[in-house]
C-alpha positions as CSV (number, residue, x, y, z in Angstrom):
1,X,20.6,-36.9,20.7
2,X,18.7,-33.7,21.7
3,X,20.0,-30.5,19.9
4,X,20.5,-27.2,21.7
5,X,17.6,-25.2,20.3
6,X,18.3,-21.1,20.0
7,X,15.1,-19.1,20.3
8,X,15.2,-17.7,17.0
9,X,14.3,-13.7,16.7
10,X,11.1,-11.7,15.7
11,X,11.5,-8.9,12.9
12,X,8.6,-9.0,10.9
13,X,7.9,-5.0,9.7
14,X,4.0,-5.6,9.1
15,X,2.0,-5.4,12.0
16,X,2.1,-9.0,13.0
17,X,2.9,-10.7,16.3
18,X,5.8,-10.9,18.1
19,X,7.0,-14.5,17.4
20,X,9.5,-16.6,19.2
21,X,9.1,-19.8,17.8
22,X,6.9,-22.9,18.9
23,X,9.1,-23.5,22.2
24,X,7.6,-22.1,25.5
25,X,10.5,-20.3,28.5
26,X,11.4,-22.9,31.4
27,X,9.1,-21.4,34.5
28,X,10.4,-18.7,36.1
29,X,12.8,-17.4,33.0
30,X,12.4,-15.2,30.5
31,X,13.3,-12.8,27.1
32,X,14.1,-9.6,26.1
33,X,14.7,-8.4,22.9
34,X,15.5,-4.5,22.0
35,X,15.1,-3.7,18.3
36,X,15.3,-0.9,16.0
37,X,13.7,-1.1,12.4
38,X,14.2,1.5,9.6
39,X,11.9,0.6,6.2
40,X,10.9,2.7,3.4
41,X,8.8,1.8,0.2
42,X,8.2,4.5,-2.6
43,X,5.1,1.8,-5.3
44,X,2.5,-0.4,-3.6
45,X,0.9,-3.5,-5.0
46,X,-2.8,-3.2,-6.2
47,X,-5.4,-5.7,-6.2
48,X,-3.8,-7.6,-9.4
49,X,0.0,-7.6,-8.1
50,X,1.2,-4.7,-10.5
51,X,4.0,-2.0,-8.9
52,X,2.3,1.2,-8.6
53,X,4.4,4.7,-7.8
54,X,3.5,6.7,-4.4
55,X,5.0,9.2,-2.5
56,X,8.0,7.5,-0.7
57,X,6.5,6.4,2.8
58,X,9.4,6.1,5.8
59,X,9.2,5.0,8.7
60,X,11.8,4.4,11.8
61,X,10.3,2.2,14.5
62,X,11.6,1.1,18.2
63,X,10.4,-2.0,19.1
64,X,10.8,-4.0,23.1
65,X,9.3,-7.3,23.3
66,X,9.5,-9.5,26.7
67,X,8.2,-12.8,27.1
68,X,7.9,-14.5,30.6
69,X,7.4,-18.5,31.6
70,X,4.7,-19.0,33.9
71,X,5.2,-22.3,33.9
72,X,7.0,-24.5,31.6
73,X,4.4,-25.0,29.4
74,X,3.0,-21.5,29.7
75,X,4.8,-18.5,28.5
76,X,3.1,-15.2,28.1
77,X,4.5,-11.9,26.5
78,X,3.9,-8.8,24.8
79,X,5.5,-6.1,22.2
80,X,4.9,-2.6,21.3
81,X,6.2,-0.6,18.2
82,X,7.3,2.9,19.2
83,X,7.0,5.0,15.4
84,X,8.1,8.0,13.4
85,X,6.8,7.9,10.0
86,X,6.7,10.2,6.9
87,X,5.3,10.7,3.3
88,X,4.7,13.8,1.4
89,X,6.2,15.9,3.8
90,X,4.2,15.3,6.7
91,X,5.5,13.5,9.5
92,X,3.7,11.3,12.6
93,X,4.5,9.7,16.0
94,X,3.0,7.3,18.2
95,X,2.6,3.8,19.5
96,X,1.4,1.3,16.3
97,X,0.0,-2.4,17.1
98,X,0.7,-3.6,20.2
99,X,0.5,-7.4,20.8
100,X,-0.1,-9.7,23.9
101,X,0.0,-13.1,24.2
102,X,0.1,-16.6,26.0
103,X,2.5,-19.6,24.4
104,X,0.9,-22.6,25.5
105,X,3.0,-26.2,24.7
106,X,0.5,-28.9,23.6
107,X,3.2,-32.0,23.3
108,X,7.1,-32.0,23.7
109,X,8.6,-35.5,21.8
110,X,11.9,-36.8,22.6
111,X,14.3,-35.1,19.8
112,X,12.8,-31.9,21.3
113,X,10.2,-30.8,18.9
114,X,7.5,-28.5,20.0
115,X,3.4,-28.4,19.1
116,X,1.9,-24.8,20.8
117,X,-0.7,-23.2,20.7
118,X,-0.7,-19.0,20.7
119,X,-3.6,-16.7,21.2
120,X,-3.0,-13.4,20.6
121,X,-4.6,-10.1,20.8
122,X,-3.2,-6.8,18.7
123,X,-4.6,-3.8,20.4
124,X,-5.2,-0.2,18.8
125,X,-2.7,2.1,17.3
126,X,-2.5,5.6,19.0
127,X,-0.9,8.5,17.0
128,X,0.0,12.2,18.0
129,X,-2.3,13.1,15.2
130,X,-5.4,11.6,13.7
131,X,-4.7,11.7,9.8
132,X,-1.8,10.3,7.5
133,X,0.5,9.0,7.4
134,X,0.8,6.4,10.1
135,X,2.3,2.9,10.8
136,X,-0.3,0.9,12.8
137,X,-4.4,0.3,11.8
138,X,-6.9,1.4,14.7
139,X,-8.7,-2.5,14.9
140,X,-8.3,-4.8,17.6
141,X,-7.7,-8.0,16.4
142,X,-7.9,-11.5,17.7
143,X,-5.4,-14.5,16.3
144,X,-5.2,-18.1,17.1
145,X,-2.1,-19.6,15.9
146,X,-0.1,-23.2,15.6
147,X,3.2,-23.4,15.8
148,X,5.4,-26.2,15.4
149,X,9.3,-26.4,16.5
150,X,11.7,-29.0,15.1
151,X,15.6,-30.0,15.6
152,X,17.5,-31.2,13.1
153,X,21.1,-32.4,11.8
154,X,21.8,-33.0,8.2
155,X,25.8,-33.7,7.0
156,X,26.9,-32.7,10.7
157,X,24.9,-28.9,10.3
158,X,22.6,-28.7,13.1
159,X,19.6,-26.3,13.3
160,X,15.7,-26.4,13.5
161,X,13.0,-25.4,11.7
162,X,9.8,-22.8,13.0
163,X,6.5,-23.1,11.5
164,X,3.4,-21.0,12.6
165,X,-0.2,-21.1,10.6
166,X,-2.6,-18.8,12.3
167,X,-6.1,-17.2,11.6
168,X,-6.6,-13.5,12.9
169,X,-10.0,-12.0,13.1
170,X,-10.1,-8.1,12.6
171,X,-13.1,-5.1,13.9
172,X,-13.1,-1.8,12.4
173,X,-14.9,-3.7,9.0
174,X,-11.8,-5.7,7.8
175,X,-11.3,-9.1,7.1
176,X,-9.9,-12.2,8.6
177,X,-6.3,-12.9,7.5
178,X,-4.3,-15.9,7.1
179,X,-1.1,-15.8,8.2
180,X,1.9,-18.1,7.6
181,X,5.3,-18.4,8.4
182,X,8.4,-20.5,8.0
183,X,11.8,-20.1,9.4
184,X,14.5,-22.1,9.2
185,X,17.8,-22.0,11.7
186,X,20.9,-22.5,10.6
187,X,24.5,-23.2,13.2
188,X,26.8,-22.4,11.1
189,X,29.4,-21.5,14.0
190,X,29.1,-21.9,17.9
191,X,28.4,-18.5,17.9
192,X,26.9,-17.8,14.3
193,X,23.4,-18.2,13.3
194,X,21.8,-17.8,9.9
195,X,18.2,-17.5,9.8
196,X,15.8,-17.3,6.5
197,X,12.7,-16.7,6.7
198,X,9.2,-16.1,4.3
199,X,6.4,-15.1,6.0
200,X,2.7,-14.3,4.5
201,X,-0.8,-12.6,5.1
202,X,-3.6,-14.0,2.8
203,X,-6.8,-11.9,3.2
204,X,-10.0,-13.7,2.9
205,X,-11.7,-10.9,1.0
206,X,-11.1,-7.8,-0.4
207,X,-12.4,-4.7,-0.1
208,X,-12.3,-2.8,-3.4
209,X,-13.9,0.4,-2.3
210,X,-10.8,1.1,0.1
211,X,-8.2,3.5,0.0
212,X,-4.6,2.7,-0.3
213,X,-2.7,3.2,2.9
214,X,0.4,2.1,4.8
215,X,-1.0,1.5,8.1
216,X,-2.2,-1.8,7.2
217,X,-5.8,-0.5,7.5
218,X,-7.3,-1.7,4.7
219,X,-7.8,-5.6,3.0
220,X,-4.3,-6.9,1.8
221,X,-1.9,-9.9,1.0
222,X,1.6,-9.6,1.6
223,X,4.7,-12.4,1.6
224,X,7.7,-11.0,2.8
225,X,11.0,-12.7,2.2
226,X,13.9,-11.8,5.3
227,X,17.5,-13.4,6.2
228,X,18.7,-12.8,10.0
229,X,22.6,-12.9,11.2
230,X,22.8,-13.8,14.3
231,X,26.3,-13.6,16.7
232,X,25.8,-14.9,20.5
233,X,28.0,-13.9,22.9
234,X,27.4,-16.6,25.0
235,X,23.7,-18.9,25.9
236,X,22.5,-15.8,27.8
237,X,23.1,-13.1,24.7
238,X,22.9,-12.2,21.5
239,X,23.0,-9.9,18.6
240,X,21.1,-10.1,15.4
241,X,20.5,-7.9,12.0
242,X,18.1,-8.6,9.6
243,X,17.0,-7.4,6.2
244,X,13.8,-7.7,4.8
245,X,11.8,-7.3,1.8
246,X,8.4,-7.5,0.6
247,X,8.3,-9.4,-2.6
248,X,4.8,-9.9,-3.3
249,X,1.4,-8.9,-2.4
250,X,-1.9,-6.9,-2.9
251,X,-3.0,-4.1,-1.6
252,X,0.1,-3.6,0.2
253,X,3.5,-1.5,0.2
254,X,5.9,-2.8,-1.6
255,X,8.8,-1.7,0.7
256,X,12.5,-3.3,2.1
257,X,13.9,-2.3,5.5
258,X,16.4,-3.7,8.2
259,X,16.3,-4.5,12.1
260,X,19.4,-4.4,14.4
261,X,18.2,-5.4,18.0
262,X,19.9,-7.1,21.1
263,X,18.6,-9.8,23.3
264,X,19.1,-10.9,26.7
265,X,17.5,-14.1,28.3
266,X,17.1,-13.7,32.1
């Protein structure tokens, strides 16, 4: 039997895509999600992993993402992260990483699982002024990803399973990244959703010579560790929160945060 899949919801903090699982939007339909982010980090990893102390870095951060079906095995979208940040007493505004893409479905099996394809491209950051602090690294970047969707029902709990390996080229002198993630759906009502998550960047060099910065602009590894609530009002609706936290990395903040956002599937 085929399982309802729910699209599951996008709340990664660190300057990666907007991602809405391996499952392209039937042609004609689409998604919009609203979200607000609030995350703060006062230490940073360095290149070995250790803790070290900064100036408490804040930042608050709207974020609308859309996604459109152009047909049903092409669905193309975009995001934009509208920021206030602060450290140190100075403050900064502006518009940090935004992301287009195009969903394309390779091969759709009978339970429902999904193999896609995703190119994406992260444009500039533009801030009111040009100094620190800010939330979003000047490249332009280029990603590839793979994403694959699958349903599932274990003990008579239903779910599915998101899992997306991608390669992301940078300009501006940085390095290519890894990037992996793995979600995992959980029913646990009609209406509730649970949803862990880890998700990772793996650098494939470092810099040494570069300063330390939270805009991202720099070499670094980072796995981040999130669980998602979800509530839906109906097929149509939704509601979600999510808390985050960076566990592990290099060359990166170590920070914790949470997203509230609303989504509507028209």
């Amino acid at each position: 039997m085929r399982l309802r899949r729910i699209i599951p919801v996008h709340s990664i903090f660190f300057s990666v895509q907007a991602h809405a699982g391996a499952w392209t939007q039937p042609k004609g339909e689409g998604l919009f999600i609203a979200q607000a982010t609030y995350f703060s980090s006062d230490h940073y990893f360095d290149f070995d992993g250790y803790r070290v102390k900064q100036p408490t870095f804040r930042k608050a951060e709207l974020q609308p993402y859309a996604e459109y079906g152009l047909r049903d095995w092409l669905t193309i979208g975009g995001s934009a992260y509208m920021q206030y940040v602060k450290q140190a007493g100075d403050g900064n505004q502006g518009l940090g990483d935004p992301e287009l893409f195009a969903r394309i479905r390779l091969h759709t099996w009978e339970n429902g699982d999904v193999l896609s394809i995703q190119p994406l491209v992260k444009l500039p950051s533009y801030y009111t002024h040009d100094r620190q602090p800010r939330g979003g690294s000047r490249s332009t970047d280029g990603e590839l990803s793979v994403l694959y969707g699958t349903n599932w029902e274990y003990f008579g709990i239903t779910g599915y399973t998101d899992t997306r390996a991608g390669y992301r080229m940078r300009s501006r002198g940085l390095n290519a990244q890894y990037r992996i993630d793995q979600a995992i759906g959980i029913n646990i009502t009609d209406h509730f959703l649970l949803i862990p998550a880890v998700r990772s960047i793996i650098t494939t060099e470092y810099d040494d010579t570069a300063a330390f910065s939270e805009d991202g602009e720099q070499d670094y590894d980072l796995a981040k560790a999130e669980i998602t609530a979800l509530y839906k009002f109906d097929e149509k609706r939704w509601v979600h929160a999510t808390y985050f936290d960076h566990i592990a990395g290099a060359f990166t903040g170590d920070g914790r945060g949470i997203t509230i956002g609303y989504a509507e599937q028209f």
